[in-house]
C-alpha positions, 0 to 999 in steps of 0.5 A: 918112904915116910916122914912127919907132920901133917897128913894126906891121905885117905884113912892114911897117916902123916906118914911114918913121919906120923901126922894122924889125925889129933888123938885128942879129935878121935879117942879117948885117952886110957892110961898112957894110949889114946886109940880111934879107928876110922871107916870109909867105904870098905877101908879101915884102919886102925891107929895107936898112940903111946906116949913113953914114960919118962925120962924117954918122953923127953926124947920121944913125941910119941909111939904108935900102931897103924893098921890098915889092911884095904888100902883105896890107893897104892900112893900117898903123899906125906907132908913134911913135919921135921921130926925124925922117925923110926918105922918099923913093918909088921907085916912083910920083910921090907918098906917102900921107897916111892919116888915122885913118879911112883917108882918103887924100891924095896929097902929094909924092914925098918927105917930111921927116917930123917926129919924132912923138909920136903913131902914125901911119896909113900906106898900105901901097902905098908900100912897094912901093919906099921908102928913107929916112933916119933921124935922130939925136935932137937933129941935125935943127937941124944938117941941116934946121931951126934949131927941130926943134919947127918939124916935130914931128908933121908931115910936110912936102914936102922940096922945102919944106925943100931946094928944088930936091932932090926931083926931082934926088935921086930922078933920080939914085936911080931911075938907080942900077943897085942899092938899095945904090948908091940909099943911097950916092946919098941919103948923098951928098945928106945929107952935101953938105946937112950941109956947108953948115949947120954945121961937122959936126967941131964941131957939138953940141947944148947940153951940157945937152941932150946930157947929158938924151938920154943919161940918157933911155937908160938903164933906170934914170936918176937925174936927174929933170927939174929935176935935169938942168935944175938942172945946166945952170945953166938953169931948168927952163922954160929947159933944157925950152925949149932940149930942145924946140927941139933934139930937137923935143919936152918933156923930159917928152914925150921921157921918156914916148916912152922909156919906152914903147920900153922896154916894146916892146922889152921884149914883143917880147923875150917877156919873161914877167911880170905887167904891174904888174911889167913897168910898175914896171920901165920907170918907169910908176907903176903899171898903169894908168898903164902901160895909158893911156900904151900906148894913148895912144902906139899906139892900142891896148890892151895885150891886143890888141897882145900878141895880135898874132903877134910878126912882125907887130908893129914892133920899136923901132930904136936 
């Protein structure tokens, strides 16, 4: 089916792991959406991102609305961006599980997809009419699960997690006279979820996992792993055990994913430098750690992607 962070596709999403282009490239933010749509040839889609109010933005990246009904392939490829989803049609009573073949299986019409190391193969036919929600890195223990490496690299009906939900969700969204009252519908939805699990004012996760996703982000961090793991006052075996059940994976695992958006948003950005060097600067040891940690990530190489036209590739969201 899905999952999120970066994108490739023609007019397609980071797939249900959302990974659109960046709104701030494409539309204009009017209250709290942001929308663009794109052309080519004879396709179209259409693309909605809602940022929820608060307190469910802590938990919640963002919400959104794909429509795109003339699909040009049957198949994309979805790179991975480690942040949970939910994924929800609108338009027919199933998704698509895709393996890497492009076997497909019907499963349910709404999905809680797990953070996922891995690319993924997705159908482009449910995206004639999709919407979904993002998650923040950590925040899946507070909405869905107590062990968010429970769902890593799954894709599980959310009728399994919430029962009771799919059908009165989608109801109440397949009434709804427009996408963006759609997404006020699915935040109404998150946010009563989120209320009767945690206390959302005070809820955190650990100090120490707060402080390593934080440090992830930046270019160029300053703690290893046993450095970070030494500050919590854990072991490291301890602090990796506790990183993996709140943000769904390793330490190293999470480190490796980042690094491999930096290089993304970095070739996207038309960045103009020999590989070796783009590789030393995003924290790869050398090029051919470089080129094996890209392909084991998207599943191609690095010449093939940077020979794809730039719209048609996924672009990492933040």
């Amino acid at each position: 089916m899905c999952s999120s962070g970066i994108r490739q596709c023609t007019l397609r999403k980071q797939g249900y792991a959302v990974g659109f282009p960046r709104l701030s490239d494409y539309g204009s933010a009017h209250d709290s959406f942001q929308s663009f749509v794109r052309y080519h040839e004879m396709s179209t889609m259409v693309y909605i991102e809602h940022k929820p109010a608060f307190p469910l933005r802590r938990f919640v990246r963002s919400l959104w609305y794909a429509c795109s009904p003339f699909p040009q392939h049957r198949h994309e490829r979805i790179l991975p961006s480690g942040c949970a989803h939910i994924v929800v049609s609108l338009s027919h009573d199933f998704l698509t599980n895709c393996t890497e073949a492009g076997v497909e299986q019907r499963t349910a019409p709404a999905l809680m997809v797990g953070q996922r190391s891995m690319h993924e193969v997705i159908a482009t036919e449910d995206l004639i009419d999709l919407a979904g929600a993002v998650f923040t890195p950590g925040a899946v223990t507070a909405l869905v699960v107590d062990r968010a490496d429970l769902i890593s690299n799954q894709n599980l009906p959310l009728e399994q997690i919430w029962p009771g939900c799919t059908d009165y969700l989608r109801g109440r969204m397949l009434e709804a006279s427009s996408p963006e009252a759609r997404l006020h519908i699915l935040e109404d939805c998150l946010a009563s979820h989120l209320v009767t699990r945690c206390d959302p004012r005070v809820w955190d996760p650990h100090p120490a996992v707060k402080f390593a996703l934080e440090h992830f982000e930046q270019e160029a961090g300053q703690y290893s792993i046993p450095d970070i793991a030494r500050r919590s006052g854990w072991s490291e075996r301890r602090f990796s055990q506790v990183f993996r059940e709140q943000v769904g994976f390793p330490p190293k695992v999470w480190g490796r994913l980042r690094r491999f958006h930096r290089v993304v948003r970095q070739l996207h950005a038309g960045v103009n430098v020999p590989w070796a060097q783009l590789a030393i600067d995003c924290g790869f040891y050398d090029q051919a750690h470089f080129a094996n940690e890209f392909r084991a990530f998207s599943g191609f190489d690095l010449t093939t992607y940077t020979a794809m036209p730039r719209w048609v590739v996924n672009t990492d969201r933040d």
